[in-house]
C-alpha positions in Angstrom: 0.0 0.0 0.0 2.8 2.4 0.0 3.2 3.1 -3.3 -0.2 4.5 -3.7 1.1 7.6 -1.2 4.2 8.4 -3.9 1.8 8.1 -6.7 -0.3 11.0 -4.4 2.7 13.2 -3.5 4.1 12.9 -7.3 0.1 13.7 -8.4 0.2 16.9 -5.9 3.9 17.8 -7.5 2.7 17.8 -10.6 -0.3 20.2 -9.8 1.9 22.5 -7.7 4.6 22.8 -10.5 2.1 23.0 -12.9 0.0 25.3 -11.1 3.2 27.6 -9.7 4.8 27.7 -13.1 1.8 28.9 -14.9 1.5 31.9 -12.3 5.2 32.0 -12.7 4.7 32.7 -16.5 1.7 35.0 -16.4 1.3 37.0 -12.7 5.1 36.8 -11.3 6.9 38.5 -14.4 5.0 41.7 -13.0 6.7 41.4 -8.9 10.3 39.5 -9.9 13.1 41.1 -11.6 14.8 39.1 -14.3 17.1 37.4 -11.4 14.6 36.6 -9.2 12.4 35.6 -12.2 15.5 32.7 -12.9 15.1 32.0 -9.2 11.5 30.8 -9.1 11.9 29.3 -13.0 14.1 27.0 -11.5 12.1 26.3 -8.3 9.2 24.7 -10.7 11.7 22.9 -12.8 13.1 20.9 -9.7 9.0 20.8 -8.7 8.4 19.0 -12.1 11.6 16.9 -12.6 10.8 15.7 -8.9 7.1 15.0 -9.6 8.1 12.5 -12.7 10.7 10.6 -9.3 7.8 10.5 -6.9 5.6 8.6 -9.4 8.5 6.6 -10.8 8.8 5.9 -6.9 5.6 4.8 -6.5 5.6 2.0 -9.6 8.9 1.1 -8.3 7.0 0.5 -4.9 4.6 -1.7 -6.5 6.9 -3.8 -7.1 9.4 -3.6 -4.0 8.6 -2.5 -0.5 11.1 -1.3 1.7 12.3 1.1 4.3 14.8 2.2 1.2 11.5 3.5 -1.1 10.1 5.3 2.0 12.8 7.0 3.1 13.4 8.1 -0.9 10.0 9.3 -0.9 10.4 11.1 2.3 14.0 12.8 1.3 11.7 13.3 -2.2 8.9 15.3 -0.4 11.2 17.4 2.5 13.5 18.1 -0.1 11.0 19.7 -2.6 9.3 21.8 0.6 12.5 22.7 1.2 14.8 23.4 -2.0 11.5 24.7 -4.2 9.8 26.3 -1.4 13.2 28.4 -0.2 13.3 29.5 -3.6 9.9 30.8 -3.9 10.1 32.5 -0.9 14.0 34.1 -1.9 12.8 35.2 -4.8 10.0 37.2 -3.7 11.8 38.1 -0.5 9.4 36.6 1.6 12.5 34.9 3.1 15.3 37.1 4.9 18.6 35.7 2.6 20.2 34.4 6.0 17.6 31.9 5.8 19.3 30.6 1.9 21.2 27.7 4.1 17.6 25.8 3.7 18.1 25.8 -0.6 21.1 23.6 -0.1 19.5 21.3 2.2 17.0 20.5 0.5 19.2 19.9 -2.7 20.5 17.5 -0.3 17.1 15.7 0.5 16.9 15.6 -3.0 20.8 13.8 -3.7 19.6 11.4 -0.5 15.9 10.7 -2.1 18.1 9.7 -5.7 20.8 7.5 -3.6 17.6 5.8 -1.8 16.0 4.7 -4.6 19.3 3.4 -6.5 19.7 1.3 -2.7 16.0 0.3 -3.4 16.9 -1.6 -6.3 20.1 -3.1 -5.1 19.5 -3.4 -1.4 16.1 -5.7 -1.6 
């Protein structure tokens, strides 16, 4: 039964990079500069190249389940809040730039969730 929570979390991605990128495109270029514009571009590219893992996750869990597709799933989703959301909120300065430590975190989440998965496959 776990896969069917990646297949939700890469279904939510999906609508969230969809649904952020198409603001993105049409409501943001009026607030953002051309940096911060970059800034939240690639915030909804990680959103969408993410959302294709999390559902590749979850037929992948179909198939094997293990503490190594759940913690790739979890690194998946923290990762995303934390990498894509930092972003979103840098580039509208919504988020004090002390606080740009979280970005690389998350990229870290993400690294870990990519690892986990590849341990998935070898591991059970």
């Amino acid at each position: 039964m776990n896969w069917i929570i990646w297949f939700r979390m890469g279904a939510l991605s999906g609508f969230l990079g969809v649904l952020l990128g198409a603001f993105g495109a049409h409501a943001a270029k009026k607030y953002l500069g051309d940096h911060e514009l970059e800034i939240y571009k690639l915030a909804c590219s990680y959103i969408l190249w993410h959302t294709a893992a999390l559902l590749a996750l979850g037929a992948l869990a179909t198939r094997i389940d293990s503490r190594w597709v759940t913690a790739s799933g979890i690194c998946f989703s923290l990762g995303l809040l934390l990498f894509s959301g930092s972003l979103f909120l840098l580039s509208f300065s919504w988020l004090p730039r002390s606080y740009g430590f979280i970005t690389p975190i998350g990229g870290a989440l993400l690294l870990a969730g990519w690892i986990l998965m590849v341990c998935a496959t070898i591991f059970t």
